[in-house]
ROGU-286852 format. One record per residue: residue in one letter; x, y, z of N, C-alpha, C in turn. Coordinates in steps of 0.1 Angstrom, whole numbers, plus 2048, in hexadecimal, padded with zeros to 3 digits. Layout:
AXYZXYZXYZ
...
//
This chain:
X6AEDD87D96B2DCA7D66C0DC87D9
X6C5DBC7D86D2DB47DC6DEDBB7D3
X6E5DC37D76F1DC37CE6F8DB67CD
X6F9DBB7BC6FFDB07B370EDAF7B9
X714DA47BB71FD9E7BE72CDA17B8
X72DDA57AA732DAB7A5739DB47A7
X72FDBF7AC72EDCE7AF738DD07BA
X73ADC67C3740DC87CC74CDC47CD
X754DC07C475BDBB7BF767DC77C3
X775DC77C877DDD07CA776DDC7D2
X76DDD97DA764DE07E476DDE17F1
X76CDED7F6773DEE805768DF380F
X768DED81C761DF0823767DF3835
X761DFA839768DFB849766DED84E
X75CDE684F757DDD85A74CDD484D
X751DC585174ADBA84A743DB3856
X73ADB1857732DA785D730D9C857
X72ED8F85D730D8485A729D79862
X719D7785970DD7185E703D7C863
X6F6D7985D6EBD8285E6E1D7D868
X6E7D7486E6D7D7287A6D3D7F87F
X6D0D8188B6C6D8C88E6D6D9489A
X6DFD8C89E6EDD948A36F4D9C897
X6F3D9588D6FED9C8846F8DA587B
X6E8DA487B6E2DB08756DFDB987D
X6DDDBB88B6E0DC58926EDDCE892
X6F9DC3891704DCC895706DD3886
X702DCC879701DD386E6FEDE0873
X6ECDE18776E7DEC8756ECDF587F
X6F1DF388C6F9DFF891706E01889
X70FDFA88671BE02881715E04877
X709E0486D709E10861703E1D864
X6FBE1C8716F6E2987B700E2E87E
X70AE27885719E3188A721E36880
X721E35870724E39865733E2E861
X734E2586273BE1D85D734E1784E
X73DE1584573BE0D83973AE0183D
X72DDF983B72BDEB842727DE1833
X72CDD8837726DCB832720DC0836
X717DBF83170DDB183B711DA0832
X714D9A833711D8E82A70ED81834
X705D7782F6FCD6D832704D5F827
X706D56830706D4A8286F8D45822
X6F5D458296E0D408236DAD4D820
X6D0D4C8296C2D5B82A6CAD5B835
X6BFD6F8376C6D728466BFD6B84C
X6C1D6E8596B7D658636B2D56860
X6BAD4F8616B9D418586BFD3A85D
X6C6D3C86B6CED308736C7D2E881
X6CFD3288A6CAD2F8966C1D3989C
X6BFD448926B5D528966A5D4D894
X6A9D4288A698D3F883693D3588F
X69CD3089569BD1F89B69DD208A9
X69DD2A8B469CD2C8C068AD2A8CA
X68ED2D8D5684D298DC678D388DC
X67FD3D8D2676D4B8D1673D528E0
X676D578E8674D598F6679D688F2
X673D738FB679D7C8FC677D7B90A
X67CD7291467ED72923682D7992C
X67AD7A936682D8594368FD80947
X697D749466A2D7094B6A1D68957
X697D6695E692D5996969DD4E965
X6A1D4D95D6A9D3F9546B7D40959
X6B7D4C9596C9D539596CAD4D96A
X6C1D4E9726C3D4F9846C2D44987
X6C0D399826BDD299846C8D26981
X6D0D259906DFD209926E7D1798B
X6DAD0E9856E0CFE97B6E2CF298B
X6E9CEA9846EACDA9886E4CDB999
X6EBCE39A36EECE59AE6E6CF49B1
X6D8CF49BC6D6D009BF6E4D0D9C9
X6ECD059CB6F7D0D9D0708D0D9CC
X6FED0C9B870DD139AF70FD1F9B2
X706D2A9B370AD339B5715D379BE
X710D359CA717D339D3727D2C9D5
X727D249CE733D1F9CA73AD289BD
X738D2B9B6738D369A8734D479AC
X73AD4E9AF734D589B0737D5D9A5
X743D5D99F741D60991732D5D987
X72BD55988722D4E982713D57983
X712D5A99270BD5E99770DD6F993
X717D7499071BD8098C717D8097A
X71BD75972718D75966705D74962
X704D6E96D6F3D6A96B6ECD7996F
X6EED8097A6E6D9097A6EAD9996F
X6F7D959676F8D9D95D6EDD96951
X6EED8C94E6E3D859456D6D8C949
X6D4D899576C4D8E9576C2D9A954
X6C9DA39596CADB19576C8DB6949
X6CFDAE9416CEDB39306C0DAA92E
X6B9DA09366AFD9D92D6A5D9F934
X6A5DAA93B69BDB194269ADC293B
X6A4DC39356A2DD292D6A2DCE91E
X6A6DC79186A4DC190E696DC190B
X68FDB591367DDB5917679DC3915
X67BDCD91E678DDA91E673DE290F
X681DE290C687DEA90167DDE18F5
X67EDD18F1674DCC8E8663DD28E7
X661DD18F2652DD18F6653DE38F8
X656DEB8FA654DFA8F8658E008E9
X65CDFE8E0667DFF8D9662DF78C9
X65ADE98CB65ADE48C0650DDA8C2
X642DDC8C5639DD48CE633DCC8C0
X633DCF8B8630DC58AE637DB98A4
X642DBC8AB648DAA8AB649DA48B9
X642DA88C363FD9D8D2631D9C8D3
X630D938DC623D8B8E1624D8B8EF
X61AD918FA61AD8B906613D7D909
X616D78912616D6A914613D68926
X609D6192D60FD5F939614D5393A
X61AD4F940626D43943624D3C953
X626D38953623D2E963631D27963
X636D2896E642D22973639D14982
X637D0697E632D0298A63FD0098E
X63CCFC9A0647CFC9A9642CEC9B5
X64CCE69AC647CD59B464CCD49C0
X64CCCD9CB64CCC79D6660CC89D4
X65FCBD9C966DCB59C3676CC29BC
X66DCCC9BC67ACD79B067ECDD9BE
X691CE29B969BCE59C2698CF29C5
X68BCFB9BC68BD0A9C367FD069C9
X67ED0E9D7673D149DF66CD1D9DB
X661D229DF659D2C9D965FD379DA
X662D389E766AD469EC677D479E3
X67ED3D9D9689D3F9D2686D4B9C7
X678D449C4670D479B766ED589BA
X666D589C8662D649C6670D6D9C8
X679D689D068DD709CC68DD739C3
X68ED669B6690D6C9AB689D749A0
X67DD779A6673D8099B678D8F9A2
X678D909B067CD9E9BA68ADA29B1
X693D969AA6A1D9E9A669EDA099A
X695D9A992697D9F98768DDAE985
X684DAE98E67CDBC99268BDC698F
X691DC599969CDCF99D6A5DD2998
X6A7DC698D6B4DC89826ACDCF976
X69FDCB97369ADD2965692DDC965
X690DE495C688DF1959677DE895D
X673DF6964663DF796A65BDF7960
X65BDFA954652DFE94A646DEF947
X64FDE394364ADD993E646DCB94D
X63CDD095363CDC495E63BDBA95D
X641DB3966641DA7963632D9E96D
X627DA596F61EDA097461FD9297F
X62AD9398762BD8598F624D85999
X620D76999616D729A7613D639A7
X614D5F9B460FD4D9AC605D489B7
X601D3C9AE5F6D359AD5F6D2C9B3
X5EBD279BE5E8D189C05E8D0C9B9
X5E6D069BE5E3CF99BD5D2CF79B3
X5CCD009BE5B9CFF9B65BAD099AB
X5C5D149AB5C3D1C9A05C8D14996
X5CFD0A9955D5D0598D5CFCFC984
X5C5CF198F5B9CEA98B5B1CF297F
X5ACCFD97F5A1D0397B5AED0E970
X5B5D0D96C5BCD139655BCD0B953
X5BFD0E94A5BBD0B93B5CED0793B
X5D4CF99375E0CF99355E5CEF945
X5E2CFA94C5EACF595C5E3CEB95F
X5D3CE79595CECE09635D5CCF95B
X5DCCD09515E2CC494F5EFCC1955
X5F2CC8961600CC79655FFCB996A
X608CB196B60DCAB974609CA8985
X60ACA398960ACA199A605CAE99D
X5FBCB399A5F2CC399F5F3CBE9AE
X5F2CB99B65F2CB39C7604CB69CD
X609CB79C061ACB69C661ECC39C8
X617CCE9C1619CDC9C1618CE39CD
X624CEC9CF628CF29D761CD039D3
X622D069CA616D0F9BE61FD139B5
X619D1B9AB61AD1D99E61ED2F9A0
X62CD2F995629D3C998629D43985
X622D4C982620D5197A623D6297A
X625D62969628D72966629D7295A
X629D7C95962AD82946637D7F942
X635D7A93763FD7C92D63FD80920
X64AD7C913644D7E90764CD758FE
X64AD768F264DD6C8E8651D788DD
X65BD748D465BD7D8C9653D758BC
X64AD7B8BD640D758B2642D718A0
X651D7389C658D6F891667D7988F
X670D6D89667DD7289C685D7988E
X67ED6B884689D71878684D85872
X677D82873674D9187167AD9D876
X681D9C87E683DA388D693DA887F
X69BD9A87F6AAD9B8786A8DA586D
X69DDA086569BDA7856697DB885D
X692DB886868DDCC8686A0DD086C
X6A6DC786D6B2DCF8726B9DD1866
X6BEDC685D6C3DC28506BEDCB844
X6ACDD08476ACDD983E6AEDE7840
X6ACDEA84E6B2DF98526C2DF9850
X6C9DEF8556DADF284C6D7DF483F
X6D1DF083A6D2DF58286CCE01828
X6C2E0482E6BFE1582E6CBE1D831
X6D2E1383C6DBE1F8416E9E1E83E
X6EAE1882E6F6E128236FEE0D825
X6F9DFF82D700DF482B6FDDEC822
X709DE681C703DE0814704DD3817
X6F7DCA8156F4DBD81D6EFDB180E
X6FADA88126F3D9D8066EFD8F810
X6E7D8680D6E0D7A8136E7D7180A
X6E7D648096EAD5C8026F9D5D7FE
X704D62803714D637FF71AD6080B
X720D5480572BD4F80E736D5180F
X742D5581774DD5581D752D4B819
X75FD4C80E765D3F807778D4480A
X779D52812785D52815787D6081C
X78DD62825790D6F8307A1D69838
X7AAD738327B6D758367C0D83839
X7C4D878377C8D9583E7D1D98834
X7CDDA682D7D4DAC8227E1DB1828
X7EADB681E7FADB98247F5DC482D
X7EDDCF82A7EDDDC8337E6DD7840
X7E2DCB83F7D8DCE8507C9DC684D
X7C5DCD8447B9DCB83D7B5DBA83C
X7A6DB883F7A4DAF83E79DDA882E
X7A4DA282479ED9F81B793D9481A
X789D9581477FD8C81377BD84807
X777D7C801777D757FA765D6C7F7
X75BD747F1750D727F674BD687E4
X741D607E973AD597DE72CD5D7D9
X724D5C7D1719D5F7D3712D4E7D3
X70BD4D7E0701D407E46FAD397D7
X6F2D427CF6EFD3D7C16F1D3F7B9
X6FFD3E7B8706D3E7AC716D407B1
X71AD327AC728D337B7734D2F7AF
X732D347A273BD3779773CD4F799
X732D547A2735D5F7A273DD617B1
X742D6A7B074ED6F7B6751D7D7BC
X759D827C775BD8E7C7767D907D7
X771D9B7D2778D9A7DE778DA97E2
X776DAA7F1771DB87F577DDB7801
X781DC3809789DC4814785DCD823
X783DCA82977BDCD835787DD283F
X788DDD84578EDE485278EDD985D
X782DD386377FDD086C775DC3868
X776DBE86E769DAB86E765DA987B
X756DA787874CD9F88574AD94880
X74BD8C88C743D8188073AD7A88B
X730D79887720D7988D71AD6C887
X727D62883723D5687C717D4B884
X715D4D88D711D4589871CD39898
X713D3189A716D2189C725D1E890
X721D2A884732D2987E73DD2D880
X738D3588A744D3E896753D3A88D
X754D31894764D2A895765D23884
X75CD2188075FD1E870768D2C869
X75FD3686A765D3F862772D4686D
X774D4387A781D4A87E789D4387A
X787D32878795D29871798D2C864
X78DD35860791D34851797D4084F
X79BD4A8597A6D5585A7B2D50860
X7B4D4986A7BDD438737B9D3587A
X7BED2A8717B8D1F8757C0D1A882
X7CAD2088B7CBD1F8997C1D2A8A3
X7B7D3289E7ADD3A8A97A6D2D8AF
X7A7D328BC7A0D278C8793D258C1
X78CD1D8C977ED198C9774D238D3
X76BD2B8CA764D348D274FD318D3
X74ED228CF742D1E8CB73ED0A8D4
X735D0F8D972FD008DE721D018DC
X720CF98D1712CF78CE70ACED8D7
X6FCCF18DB6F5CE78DE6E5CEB8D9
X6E2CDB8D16D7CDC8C86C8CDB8D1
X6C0CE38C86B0CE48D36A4CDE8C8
X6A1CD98CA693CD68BF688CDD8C7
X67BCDF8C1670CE38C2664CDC8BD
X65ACDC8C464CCD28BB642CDB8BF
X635CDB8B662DCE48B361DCDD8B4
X616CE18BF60CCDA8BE5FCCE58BB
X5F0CDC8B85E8CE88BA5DECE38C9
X5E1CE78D25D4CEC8E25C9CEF8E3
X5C0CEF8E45B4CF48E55B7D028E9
X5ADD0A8E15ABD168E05ACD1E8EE
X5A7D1A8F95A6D1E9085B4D2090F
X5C3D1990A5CCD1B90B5D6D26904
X5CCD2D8FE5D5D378F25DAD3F901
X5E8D458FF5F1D509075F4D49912
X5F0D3C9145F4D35922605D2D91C
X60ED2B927616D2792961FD2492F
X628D1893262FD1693963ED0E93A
X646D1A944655D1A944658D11954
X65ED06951665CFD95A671CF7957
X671CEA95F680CE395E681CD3957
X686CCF950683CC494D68BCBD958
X68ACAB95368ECA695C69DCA595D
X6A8CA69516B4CB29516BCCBF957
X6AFCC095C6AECD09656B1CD995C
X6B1CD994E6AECE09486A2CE9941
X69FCF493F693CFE93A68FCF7931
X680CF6931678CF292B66ACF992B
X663CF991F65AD0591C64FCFF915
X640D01915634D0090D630D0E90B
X634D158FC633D218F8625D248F4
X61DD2B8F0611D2E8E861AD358DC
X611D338D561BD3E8C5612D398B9
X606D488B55FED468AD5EFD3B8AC
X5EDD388B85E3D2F8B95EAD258BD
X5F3D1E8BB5FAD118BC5FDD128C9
X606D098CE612D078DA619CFD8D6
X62AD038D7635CF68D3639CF18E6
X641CEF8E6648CE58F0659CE38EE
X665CE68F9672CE28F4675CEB8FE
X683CEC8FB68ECE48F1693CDB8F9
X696CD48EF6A3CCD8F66B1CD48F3
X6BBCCD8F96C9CD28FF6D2CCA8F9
X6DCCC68F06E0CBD8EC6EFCC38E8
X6FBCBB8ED708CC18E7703CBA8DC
X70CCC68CE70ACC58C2715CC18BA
X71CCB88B3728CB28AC722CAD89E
X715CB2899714CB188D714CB987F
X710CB9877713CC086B70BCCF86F
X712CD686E709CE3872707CEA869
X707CE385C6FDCEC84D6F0CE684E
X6F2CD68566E2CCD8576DDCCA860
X6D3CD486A6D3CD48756BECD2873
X6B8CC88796ADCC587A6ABCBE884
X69ECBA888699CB289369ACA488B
X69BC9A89869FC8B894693C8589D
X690C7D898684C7589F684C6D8B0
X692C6C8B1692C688C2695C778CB
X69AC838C3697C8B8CB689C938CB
X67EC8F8C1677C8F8C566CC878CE
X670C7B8D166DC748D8670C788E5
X67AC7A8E8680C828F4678C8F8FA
X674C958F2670CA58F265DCA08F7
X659C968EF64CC928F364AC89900
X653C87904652C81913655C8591D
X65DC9491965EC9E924652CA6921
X64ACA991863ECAD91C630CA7920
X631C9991F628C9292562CC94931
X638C8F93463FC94948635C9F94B
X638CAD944633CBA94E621CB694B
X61ECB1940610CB393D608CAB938
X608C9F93E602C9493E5F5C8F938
X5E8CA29365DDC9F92D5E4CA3924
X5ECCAA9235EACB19135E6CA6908
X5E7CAC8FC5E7CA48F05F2CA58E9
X603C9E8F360ECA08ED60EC968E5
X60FC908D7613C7F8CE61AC878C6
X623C7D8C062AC7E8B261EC818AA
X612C778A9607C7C89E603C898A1
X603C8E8AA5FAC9A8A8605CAA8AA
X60FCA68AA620CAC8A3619CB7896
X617CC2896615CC888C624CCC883
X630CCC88963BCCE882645CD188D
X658CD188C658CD1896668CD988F
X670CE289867DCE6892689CE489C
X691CE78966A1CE289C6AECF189A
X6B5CF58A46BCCFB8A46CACF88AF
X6D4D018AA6DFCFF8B36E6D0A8B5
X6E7D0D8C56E5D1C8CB6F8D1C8CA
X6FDD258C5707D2C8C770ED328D7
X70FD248DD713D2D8E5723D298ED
X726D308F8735D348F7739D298F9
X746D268F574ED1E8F8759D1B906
X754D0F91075CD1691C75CD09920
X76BD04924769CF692A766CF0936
X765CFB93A75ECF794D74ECF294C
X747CFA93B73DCFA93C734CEE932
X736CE4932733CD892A72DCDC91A
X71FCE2921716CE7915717CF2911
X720CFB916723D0A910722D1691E
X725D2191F721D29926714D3291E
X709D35924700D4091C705D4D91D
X70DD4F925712D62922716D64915
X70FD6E911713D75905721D7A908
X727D7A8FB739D7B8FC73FD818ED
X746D898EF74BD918E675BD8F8E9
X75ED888DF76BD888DE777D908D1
X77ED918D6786D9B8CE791D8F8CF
X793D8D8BF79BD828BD7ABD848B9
X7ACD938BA7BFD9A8BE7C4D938C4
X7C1D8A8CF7C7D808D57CED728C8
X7C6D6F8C57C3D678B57CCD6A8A9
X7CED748AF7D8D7D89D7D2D81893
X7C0D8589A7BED8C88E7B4D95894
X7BDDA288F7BEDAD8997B1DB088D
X7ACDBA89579CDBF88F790DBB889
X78EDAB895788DA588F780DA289D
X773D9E89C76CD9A8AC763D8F8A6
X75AD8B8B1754D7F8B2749D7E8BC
X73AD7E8BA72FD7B8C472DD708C3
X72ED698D072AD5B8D471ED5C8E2
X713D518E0707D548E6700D608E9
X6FCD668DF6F3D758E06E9D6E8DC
X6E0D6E8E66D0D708E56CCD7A8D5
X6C0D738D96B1D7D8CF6B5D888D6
X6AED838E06A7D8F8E86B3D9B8ED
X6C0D998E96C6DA58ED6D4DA98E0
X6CCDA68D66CFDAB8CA6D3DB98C8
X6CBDC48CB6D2DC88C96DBDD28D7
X6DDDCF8DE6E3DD38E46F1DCC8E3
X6F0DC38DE700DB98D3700DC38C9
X6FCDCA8C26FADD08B5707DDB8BA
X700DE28C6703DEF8CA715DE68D4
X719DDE8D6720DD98E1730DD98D2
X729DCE8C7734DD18C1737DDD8B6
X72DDE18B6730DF48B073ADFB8BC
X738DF48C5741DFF8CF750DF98CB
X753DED8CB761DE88CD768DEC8BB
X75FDE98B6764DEC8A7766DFA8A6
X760E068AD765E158AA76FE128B6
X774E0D8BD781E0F8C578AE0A8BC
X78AE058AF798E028A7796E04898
X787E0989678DE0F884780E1C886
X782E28881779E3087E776E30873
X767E3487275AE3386775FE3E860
X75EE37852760E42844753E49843
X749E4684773CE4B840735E5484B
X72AE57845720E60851718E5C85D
X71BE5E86770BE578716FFE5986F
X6F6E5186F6EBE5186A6DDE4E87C
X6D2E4B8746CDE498846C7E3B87B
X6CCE3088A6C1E2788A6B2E2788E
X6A7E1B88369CE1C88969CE0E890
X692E0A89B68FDFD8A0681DFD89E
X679E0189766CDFE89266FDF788B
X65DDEE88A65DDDE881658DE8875
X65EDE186B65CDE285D64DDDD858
X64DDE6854639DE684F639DE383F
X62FDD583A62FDD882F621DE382A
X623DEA81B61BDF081C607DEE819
X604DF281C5F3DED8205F0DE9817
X5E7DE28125DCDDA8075D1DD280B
X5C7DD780B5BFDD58135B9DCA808
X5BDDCB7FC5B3DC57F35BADB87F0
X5C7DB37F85CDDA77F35CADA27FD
X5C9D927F75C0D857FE5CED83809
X5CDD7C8155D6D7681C5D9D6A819
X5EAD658205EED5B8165E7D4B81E
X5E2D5182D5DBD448345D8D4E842
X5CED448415C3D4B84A5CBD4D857
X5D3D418605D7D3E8675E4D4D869
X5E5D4D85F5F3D598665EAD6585D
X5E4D6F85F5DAD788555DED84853
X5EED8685C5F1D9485D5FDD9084D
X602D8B844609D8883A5F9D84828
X5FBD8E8215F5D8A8175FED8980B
X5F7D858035FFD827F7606D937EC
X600D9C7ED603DAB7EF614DAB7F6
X614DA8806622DAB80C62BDA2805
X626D9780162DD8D7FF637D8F7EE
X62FD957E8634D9C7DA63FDA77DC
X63CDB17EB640DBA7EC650DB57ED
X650DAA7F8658DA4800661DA17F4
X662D957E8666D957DE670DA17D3
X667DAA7D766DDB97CD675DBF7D6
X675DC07E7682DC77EB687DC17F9
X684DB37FC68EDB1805697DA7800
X69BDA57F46A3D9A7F36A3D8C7F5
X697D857F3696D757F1699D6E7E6
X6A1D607EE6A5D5D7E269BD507D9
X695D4F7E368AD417E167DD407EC
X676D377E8665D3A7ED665D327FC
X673D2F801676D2C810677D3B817
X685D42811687D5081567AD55816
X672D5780F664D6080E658D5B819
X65AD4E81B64DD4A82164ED4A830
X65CD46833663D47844666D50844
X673D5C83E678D64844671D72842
X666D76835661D8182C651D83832
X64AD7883863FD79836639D6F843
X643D6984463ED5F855637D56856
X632D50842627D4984162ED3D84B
X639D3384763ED2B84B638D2785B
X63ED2C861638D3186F628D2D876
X61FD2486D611D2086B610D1286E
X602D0A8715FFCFE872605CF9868
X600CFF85C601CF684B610D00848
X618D00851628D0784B628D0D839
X619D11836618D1582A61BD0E81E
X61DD02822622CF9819612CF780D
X604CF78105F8CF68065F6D007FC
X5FFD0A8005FFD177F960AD1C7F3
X610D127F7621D167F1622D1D7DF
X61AD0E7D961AD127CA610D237C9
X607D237CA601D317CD609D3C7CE
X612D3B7D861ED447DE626D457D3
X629D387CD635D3D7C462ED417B9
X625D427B161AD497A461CD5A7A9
X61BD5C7B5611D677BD622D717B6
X630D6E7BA638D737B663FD6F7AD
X638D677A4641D6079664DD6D792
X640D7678B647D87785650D8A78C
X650D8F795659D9279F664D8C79F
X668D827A4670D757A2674D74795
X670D7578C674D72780672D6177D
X667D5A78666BD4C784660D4B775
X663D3E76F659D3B763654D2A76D
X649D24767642D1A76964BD1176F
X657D0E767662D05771666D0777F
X66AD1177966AD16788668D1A795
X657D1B79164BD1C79A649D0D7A2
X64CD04797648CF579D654CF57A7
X661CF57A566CCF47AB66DCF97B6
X669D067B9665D0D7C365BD097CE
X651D047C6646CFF7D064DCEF7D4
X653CE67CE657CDA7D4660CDA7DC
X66CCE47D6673CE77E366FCEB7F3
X66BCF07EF65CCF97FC65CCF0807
X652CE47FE64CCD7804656CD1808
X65FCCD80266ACC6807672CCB813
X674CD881967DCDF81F672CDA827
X664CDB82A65BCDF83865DCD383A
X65FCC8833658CB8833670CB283D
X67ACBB837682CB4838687CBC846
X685CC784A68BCD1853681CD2860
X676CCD85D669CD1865666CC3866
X662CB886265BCB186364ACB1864
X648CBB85A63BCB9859633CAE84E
X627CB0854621CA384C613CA4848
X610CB0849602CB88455FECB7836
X5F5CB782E5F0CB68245F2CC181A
X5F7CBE8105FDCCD8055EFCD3802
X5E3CCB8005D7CD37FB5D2CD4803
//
């Protein structure tokens, strides 16, 4: 369970992390495998910002090689073109390493890239760019490429609602994958740091970080519920893995550290397809020239994102009704039968990607970037901006390296695991919905007694995946909260409280509109 806030009170540690998405609970769990004394702490839940609210893709990097505005930026950029084979490269062993390594948080998927008349790559670009990502990533995990006519496309479940099918040059297709519940992925890392004695709290916010006389970085932490409790601990060394708060918490060490964050916001919409479309999907361009995607995930298929510079409150980040309007008229564009409406919107989510700050680059650069903020004046301290899901942890292992080049670990090395976290069997507990069947009310108890939730949101998104469903678990919410009253310690009040909040979060964050019974 969560050490008490107290306890930690005049606590010293080598290395404080700062934000638990699925980056900063990697880099947790390597520096407590390299034997550093680690701390994890979360303003919300872990996995509760832009880790929960991504496009879920564990992608080969096709994305990274699509030059943007101009098919011959590269060419003008070779820098660009040097940054982009390093992206693909990591998200071609990344892919690898997920799917060998941890195959029960991915999903294969095949994917269809069509290639119009009017789009700026040729076939032969296409087939370039699948040949380099062949050559840049490990053999193990194929990427099955080959593409498709015109009549295969006709007679295909999904493709045959494309667009101008007559305009097609052809279609090319290949495997991909999806991480089938991202936040899950954060928690197996979050709780192997605590195996491997970090100590990790959820719910504690950063209310002050300045630099003690010796060097040392002091911290100044709150507890989220309960913010009359308190505690000041002093850290060797700081990551901060805030995402999108990046630059919040480095001004609040040195309110002259540059700007290391350009957010741009994505929403997502969630529909249900006819069954003959399950594992079909497809990656193109909007009319932006921006990536655009129809995912499969659990029976369903969403649609998105959009791309938006972000200048708003970044504690209240949700979908707004004209960008979903926007989002459904770029999928009528690619797919003109579907059954894309606002009515038939099963729910839809909003994030904002963390990524680098660079002024040449309007909307951000996507290279992941590790900055060491010594330049800043605050020596022993770093910063990830734009780290992928999908290459988590190899960020894990990137800033364990820079942090053992300036403080050495007091404690023991330990070995990390990258296995998914199993709850244990019960064959005799009911499931909490048919629709997701691998989570029963059994795990859900479990989940309560040792991973640290603070409320029946934590439990249903980040503990058990119910959220994640047509009915976002919202008809079973109250059920859910009974199922761990004990546990919880809640009484009848607070069972109701729990379950309305529930409703309220899916109904204000989600925009769902589905029926509580």
């Amino acid at each position: 369970m969560r050490t008490q806030l107290s306890e930690l009170n005049g606590a010293t540690f080598d290395v404080a992390v700062i934000g638990a998405g699925v980056n900063g609970a990697s880099a947790a769990q390597h520096l407590a495998a390299a034997g550093f004394r680690t701390l994890l702490v979360e303003q919300n839940d872990f996995a509760s910002g832009s880790s929960s609210r991504s496009s879920r893709l564990l992608h080969c990097g096709l994305r990274y090689l699509a030059p943007g505005a101009s098919p011959w930026e590269f060419a003008f950029h070779p820098s660009r073109l040097m940054t982009a084979l390093g992206m693909a490269r990591q998200a071609m062993q990344a892919r690898s390493q997920m799917v060998r390594e941890t195959p029960e948080r991915v999903r294969p998927m095949t994917f269809s890239y069509p290639i119009y008349r009017e789009t700026p790559y040729s076939p032969w670009q296409i087939d370039l760019a699948f040949w380099i990502l062949r050559s840049l990533g490990p053999k193990d995990v194929p990427l099955d490429y080959k593409r498709l006519s015109r009549a295969d496309a006709k007679a295909r479940p999904l493709l045959q609602w494309l667009r101008d099918i007559d305009q097609l040059k052809g279609i090319a297709q290949f495997r991909e994958y999806r991480f089938d519940w991202p936040e899950r992925i954060a928690m197996d890392a979050v709780l192997d740091a605590a195996r491997l004695g970090a100590v990790v709290r959820n719910h504690t916010a950063l209310k002050g970080l300045e630099r003690g006389a010796n060097g040392d970085w002091c911290l100044t932490l709150a507890d989220g519920l309960d913010n009359s409790n308190e505690a000041n601990v002093t850290a060797r060394a700081v990551v901060n893995t805030a995402g999108i708060w990046i630059d919040r918490v480095n001004h609040m060490a040195e309110p002259k550290t540059g700007r290391r964050i350009t957010g741009t916001k994505g929403i997502h919409c969630m529909f249900q397809l006819p069954p003959d479309c399950a594992d079909e999907g497809i990656a193109t361009m909007n009319r932006d020239n921006e990536p655009f995607y129809c995912v499969p995930w659990r029976g369903l298929h969403y649609v998105g994102p959009t791309e938006t510079l972000y200048d708003g409150d970044i504690d209240d980040i949700r979908p707004e009704e004209e960008e979903i309007d926007w989002l459904l008229a770029e999928a009528k564009n690619l797919l003109p039968g579907a059954p894309f409406s606002r009515a038939n919107m099963l729910f839809a989510w909003a994030g904002v990607r963390p990524l680098t700050y660079d002024p040449a680059q309007p909307k951000g650069a996507r290279s992941r970037e590790l900055h060491d903020l010594s330049g800043d004046g605050l020596d022993n301290m770093f910063a990830l901006t734009a780290g992928p899901i999908m290459t988590h942890r190899s960020a894990g292992k990137l800033l364990t390296a820079n942090v053992a080049n300036r403080v050495r670990p007091s404690g023991t090395p330990g070995v990390l695991s990258h296995a998914a976290g199993k709850f244990p069997e019960n064959t005799n507990s009911p499931v909490i919905d048919d629709a997701w069947p691998e989570a029963t009310f059994a795990d859900l108890r479990h989940a309560a007694e040792h991973e640290m939730p603070a409320n029946l949101i934590d439990l249903l998104f980040r503990r058990s995946g119910n959220g994640w469903t047509a009915s976002m678990a919202a008809p079973m919410a109250e059920r859910a909260a009974r199922e761990v009253a004990q546990v919880m310690g809640w009484d009848e009040a607070r069972i109701q409280a729990e379950t309305t909040a529930y409703r309220a979060h899916v109904a204000r964050q989600h925009l769902w509109h589905g029926k509580d019974d």
